[in-house]
N, C-alpha and C positions, 0 to 999 in steps of 0.2 A: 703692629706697631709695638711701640715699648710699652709697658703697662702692667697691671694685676695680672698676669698669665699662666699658666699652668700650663704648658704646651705638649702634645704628641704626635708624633710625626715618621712615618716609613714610608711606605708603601711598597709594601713586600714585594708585589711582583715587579717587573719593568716598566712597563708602560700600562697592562689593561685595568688596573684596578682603578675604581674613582679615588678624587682626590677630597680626602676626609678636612677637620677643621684643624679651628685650635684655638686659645687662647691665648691673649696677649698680654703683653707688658706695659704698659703706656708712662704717660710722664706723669703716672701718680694721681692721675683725677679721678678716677671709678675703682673702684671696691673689690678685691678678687674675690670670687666666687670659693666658699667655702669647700676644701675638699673633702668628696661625696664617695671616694673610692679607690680602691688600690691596684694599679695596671701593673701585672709580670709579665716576664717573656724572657726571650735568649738573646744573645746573639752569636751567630753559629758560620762556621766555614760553607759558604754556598759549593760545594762541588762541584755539581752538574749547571749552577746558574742558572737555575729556574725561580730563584726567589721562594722555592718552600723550604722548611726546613724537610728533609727525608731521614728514613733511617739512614742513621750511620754517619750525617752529617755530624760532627760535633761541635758545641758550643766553644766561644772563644773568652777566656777570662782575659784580665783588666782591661777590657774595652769598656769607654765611659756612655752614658746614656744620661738624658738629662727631659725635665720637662720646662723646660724655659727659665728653670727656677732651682732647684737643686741638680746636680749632679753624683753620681753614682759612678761605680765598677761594676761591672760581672764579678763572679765568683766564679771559682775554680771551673765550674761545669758553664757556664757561661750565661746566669743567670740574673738578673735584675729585679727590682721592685720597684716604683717610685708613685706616689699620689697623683690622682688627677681630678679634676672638676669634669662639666659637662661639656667643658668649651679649652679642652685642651691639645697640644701641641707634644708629641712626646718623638723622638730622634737620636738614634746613635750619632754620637762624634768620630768621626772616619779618622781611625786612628794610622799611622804613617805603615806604607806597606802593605794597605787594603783598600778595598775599594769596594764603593757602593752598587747596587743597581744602577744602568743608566739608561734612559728611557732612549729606543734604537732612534725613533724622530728628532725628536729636540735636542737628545743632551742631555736632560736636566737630571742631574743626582738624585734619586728616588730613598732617602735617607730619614724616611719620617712618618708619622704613624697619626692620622689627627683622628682627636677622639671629638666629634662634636654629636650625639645624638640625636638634635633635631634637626640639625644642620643650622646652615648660615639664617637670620633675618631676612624677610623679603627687601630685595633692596636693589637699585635700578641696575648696576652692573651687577649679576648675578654669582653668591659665592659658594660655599660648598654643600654638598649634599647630605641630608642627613647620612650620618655613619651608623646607626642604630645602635645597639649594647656594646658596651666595652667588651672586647676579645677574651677569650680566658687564657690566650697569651699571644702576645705581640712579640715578633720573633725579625731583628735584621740579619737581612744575607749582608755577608763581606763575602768577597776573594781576594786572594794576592797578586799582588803585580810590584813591578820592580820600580822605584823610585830616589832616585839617585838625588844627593845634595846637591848637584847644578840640576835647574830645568829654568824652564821660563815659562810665565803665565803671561794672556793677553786682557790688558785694563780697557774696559769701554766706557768713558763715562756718557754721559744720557744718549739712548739710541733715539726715543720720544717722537715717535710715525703720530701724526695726526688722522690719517686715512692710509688707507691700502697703496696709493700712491706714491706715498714716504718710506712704503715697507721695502718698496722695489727702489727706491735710491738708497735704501740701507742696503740690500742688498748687492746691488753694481756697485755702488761706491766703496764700501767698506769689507762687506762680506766674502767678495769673489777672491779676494786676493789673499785673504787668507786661509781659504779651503787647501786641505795639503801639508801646514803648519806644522812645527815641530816642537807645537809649546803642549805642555802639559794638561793646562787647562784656562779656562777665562773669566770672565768675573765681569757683570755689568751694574755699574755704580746707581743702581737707581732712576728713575723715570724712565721704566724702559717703552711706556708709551704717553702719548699726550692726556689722555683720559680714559680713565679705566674704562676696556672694551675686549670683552670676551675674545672677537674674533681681531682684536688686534694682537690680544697676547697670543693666541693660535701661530697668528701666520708671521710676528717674529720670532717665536721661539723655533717653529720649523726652519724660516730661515737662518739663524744663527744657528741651528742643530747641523747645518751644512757644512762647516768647519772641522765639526767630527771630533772634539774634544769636550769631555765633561765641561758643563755651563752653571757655573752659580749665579745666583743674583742678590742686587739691595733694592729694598725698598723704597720708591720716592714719595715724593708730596703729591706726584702726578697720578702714582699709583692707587692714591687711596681712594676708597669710596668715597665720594663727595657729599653723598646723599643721608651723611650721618651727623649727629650733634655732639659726638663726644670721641674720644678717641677708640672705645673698646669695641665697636664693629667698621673700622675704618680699614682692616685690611685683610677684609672677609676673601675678593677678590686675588689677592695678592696668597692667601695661603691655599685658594683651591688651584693654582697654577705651581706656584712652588714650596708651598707647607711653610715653617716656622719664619716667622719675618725677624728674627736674630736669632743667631748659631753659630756653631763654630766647627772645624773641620781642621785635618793636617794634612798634609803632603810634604812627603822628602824632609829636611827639620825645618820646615815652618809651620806654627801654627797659628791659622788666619779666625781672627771673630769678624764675623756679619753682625753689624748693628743696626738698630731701628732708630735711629734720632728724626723719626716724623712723627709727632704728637696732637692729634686732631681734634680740634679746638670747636669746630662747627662749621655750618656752609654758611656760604656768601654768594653762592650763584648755582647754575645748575653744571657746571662744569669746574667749577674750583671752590676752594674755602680756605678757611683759616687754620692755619698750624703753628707750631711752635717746634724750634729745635730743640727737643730735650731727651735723655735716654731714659730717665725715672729709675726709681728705689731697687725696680723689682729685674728691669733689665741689666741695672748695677750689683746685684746680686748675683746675677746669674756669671756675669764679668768673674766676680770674685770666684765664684765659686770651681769656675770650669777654670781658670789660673793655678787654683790650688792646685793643681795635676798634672801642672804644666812648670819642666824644670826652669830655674831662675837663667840659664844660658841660652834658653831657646829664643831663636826671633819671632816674636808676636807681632802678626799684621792684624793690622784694624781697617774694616770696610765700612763704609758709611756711603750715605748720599749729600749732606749738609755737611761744610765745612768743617772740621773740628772746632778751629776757632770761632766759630761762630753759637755753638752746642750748648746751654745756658748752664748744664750741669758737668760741663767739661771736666772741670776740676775734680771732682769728684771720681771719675774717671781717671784721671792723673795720678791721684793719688795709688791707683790701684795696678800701673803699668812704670810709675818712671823710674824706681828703683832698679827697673831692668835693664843692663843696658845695654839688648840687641832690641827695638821698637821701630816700625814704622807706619804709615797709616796714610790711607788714599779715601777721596771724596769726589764726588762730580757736583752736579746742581748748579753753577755759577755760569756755563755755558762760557768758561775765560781760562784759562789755565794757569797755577801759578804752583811753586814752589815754597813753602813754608817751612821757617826753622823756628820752633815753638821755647819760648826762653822765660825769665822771671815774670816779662812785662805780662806775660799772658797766664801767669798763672803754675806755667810748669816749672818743678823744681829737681830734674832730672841732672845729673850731673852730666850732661851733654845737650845740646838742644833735641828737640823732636821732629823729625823729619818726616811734614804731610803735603802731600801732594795732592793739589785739586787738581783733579785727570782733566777740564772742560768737557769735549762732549763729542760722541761719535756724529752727532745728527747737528755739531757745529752751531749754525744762529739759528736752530729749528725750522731744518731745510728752507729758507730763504732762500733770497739773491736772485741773479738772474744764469741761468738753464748755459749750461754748456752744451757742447755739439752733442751730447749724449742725451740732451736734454735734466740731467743731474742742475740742482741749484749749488755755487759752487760756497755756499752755507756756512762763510769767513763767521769767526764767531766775534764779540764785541772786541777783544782785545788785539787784532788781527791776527791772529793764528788760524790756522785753517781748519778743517775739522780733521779728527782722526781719534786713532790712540794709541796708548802705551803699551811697550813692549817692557816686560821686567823679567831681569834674567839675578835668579836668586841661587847662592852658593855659600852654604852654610848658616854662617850670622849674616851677610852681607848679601847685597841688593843692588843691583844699576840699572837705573830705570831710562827709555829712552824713548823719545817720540815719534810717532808715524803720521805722515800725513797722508791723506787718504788717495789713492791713485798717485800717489807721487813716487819721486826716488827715494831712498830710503837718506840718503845725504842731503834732501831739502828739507832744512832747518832755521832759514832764516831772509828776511824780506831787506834789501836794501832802496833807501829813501834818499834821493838828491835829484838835481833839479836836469832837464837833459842837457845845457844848454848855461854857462856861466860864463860872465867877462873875467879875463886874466885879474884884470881890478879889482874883485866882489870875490876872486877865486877864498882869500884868507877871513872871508866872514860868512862863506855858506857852512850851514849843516851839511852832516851827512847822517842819517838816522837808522840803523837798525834796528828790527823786530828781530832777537834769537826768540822761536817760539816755546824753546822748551829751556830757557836759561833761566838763573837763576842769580843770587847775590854770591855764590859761589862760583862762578863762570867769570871766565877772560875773555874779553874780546879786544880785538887789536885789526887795526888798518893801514893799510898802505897803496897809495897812489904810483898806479905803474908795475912792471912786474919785478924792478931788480931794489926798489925804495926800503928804509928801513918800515918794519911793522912799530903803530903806533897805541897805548895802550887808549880804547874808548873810554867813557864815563858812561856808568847806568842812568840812568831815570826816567821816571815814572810821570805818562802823559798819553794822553789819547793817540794809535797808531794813527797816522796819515795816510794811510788809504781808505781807512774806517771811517774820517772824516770828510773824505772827498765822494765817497759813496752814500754817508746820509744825508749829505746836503744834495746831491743827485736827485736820491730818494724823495726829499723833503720838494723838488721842484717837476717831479712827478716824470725822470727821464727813462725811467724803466720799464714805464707802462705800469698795466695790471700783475704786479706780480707781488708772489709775499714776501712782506720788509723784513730785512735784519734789523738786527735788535743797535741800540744806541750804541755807539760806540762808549769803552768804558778806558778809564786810564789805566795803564799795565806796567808794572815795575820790568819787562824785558825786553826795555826799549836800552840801545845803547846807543850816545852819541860824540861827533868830534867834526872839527872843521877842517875842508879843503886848507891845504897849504898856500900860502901866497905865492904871486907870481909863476905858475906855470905856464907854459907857453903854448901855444894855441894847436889846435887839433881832438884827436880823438883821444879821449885819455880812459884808463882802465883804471879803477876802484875794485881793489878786493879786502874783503872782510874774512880772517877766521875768527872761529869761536871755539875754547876750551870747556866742555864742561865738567863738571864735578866729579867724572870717572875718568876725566885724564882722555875721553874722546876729543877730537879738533873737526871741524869742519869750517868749508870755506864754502863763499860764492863771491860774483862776481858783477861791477854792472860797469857799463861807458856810458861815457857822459863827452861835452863839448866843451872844450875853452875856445872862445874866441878872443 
């Protein structure tokens, strides 16, 4: 989590080494552990890719390293030093044009080095294992690889399997179809399981390693120990799977921070508890510090799981990014999806707005619904959008980000709402209601009745989708049987609506809707209806 942390972090090899501790950052309520010692090492051109350093391997200077809390350079020979406690987190920043170990199963970036020596607390999901004495030197392999100003990374927000059951609809629903992929890398916004479960993090991580591209991760609420009363062993679990719970990394000219805005507050049950969204002093530090090294023209992405807007020391935050003015910054957690442009009301004083995007969720209404012919729940999330996720295809300072639904076409982007069946009379006081799932207050949408009529401009707003409603009121009179509920329907600003024309004349009539979004993409769909 965020907190007092001193963090280290590699693991040198690929995959066989255990995975050590760390220390955290939390929002400021416990104490950091005074530092007890001073961790060196290299970081050196892996040649053979075995993860040791060998003769003749040489060290690589100005690659930064950091323990959650200060950051550093190599020296000429490619040399580091930086303090650590007993409960620390320490990790090269994968600077552009290198690249980490990556474990052959999972994916997961092996970039970190945890120093915890007696390992994690007894604690009911089980964390890392003692790592015993500090190394007398902690050394990362990088290699080079080519990485171009365009790529595109794949955004998942919450994947959140409750059982092994859910692993296998994450997997056919989501996963299959992007095995093959041409993106760079991917990124899962937190809760990647319903409650922290050894062998749930196992068997998704193996199958999201299926995709076959480097896998980073955020921290959720879901993720944390539960079985703790304060934030500073709540994400013991979480760092023996993926090391440090905030960091930062480059690729091509972006440089992306991992943050930890889940601050744990204490339990309330034995499956969930109390948190707060906040980053604290010491993971605000760490912001500042890894920025200093990072030019004012770079785009800096910010990874979260809790909303920004939502994050109690946002600001604080703010102050530390919005001078810049290539920024943008993705969240999940909300299980709804929306588009944010961050401006005075909220605090930011950026001379453009701040563009955050809450991704919703790969695992939709937390596989709900009722089972398609594949037997998949088809896991519509509260705002009616379906589950899936983002595609972001970044190119220099600039970004376009775009929605996938899951098993769908890549052009199914939007729900049309009208009734089958309307008298010629009533025709000029029906709604017609669209869900664009992935629009935004910068999106056009426009309709037109027929196929040769002028296109007309919709209006936005914001109100519970109509299938959402027609499904929990189902739900609430018990038409689906035993099956697990979607979550309430919530109101969503990416509703657009306009009225049938008066006086058409009777028959089958076509209703099509495009939609413009914010990169100048249009798509269109299509529904018939009846005038009598």
């Amino acid at each position: 989590m965020t907190s007092e942390r001193v963090v280290v972090s590699l693991l040198l090899a690929l995959s066989g080494l255990p995975v050590g501790s760390s220390v955290r950052a939390d929002s400021g309520t416990r104490n950091a552990a005074a530092p007890a010692a001073e961790a060196v090492g290299f970081v050196f051109h892996d040649r053979n890719r075995n993860g040791v350093r060998d003769p003749g391997e040489e060290g690589l200077p100005d690659v930064r390293v950091s323990n959650q809390h200060e950051v550093v350079r190599t020296d000429a020979a490619g040399r580091w030093r930086l303090p650590v406690t007993d409960d620390t987190i320490l990790f090269v920043i994968k600077p552009r044009g290198w690249m980490t170990p990556v474990d052959k199963c999972t994916r997961l970036p092996r970039f970190y080095y945890i120093h915890k020596p007696k390992g994690s607390p007894p604690l009911q999901c089980p964390g890392v294992e003692a790592t015993g004495p500090l190394r007398s030197s902690i050394d990362f392999p990088l290699r080079p690889q080519n990485e171009p100003d365009r790529f595109q990374a794949i955004f998942f927000g919450d994947t959140q399997p409750a059982e092994m059951k859910e692993v296998e609809f994450l997997a056919h629903d989501v996963v299959e179809e992007l095995v093959g992929t041409r993106a760079a890398l991917g990124i899962t916004l937190g809760d990647i399981v319903n409650h922290c479960d050894p062998a749930l993090y196992d068997a998704v991580n193996r199958t999201i390693g299926l995709i076959g591209i480097p896998w980073y991760n955020v921290i959720g609420n879901h993720d944390s120990n539960s079985d703790t009363n304060d934030d500073r062993y709540s994400d013991e679990t979480f760092e023996r799977f993926y090391g440090p719970d905030y960091y930062s990394f480059e690729y091509g000219p972006v440089h992306f921070l991992v943050l930890d805005d889940i601050a744990w507050t204490g339990q309330t049950s034995p499956r969930g508890g109390s948190y707060k969204p906040v980053l604290g002093p010491t993971q605000l530090d760490f912001v500042k510090n890894d920025l200093s090294f990072v030019p004012d023209d770079r785009l800096v992405v910010l990874l979260m799981h809790v909303p920004l807007p939502d994050v109690k020391d946002r600001r604080e935050l703010y102050r530390l990014i919005e001078k810049r003015p290539h920024t943008l910054s993705f969240s999940g957690h909300t299980h709804s999806q929306q588009h944010r442009f961050l401006t005075r009301e909220d605090g930011w004083q950026g001379a453009e707005p701040h563009h955050h995007l809450i991704a919703g969720a790969a695992c939709g209404s937390k596989w709900a619904g009722a089972p398609d012919e594949m037997g998949i729940p088809h896991a519509t999330m509260s705002d009616g959008a379906p589950n899936g996720y983002f595609l972001v295809t970044f190119d220099g300072h600039d970004a376009s980000i775009e929605f996938k639904a899951a098993r769908r076409p890549a052009d199914y982007q939007m729900n049309i709402y009208a009734p089958e069946e309307v008298s010629a009379a009533q025709a000029g006081q029906t709604e017609v209601l669209v869900n664009v799932f992935a629009g935004s207050e910068r999106s056009k949408v426009e309709m037109r009745v027929g196929t040769d009529g002028s296109w007309v401009p919709m209006s936005r707003t914001t109100r519970e989708d109509p299938m959402m409603l027609r499904l929990a009121e189902a739900q609430e009179k018990g038409q689906f049987g035993p099956i697990k509920k979607l979550q309430k329907p919530t109101k969503t600003p990416h509703l657009w609506v306009s009225t049938l024309p008066a006086d058409l004349p009777p028959g089958a009539m076509l209703i099509q809707v495009r939609a413009t979004d914010m990169y100048g993409r249009t798509y269109q769909a299509s529904r018939v209806i009846r005038i009598r």
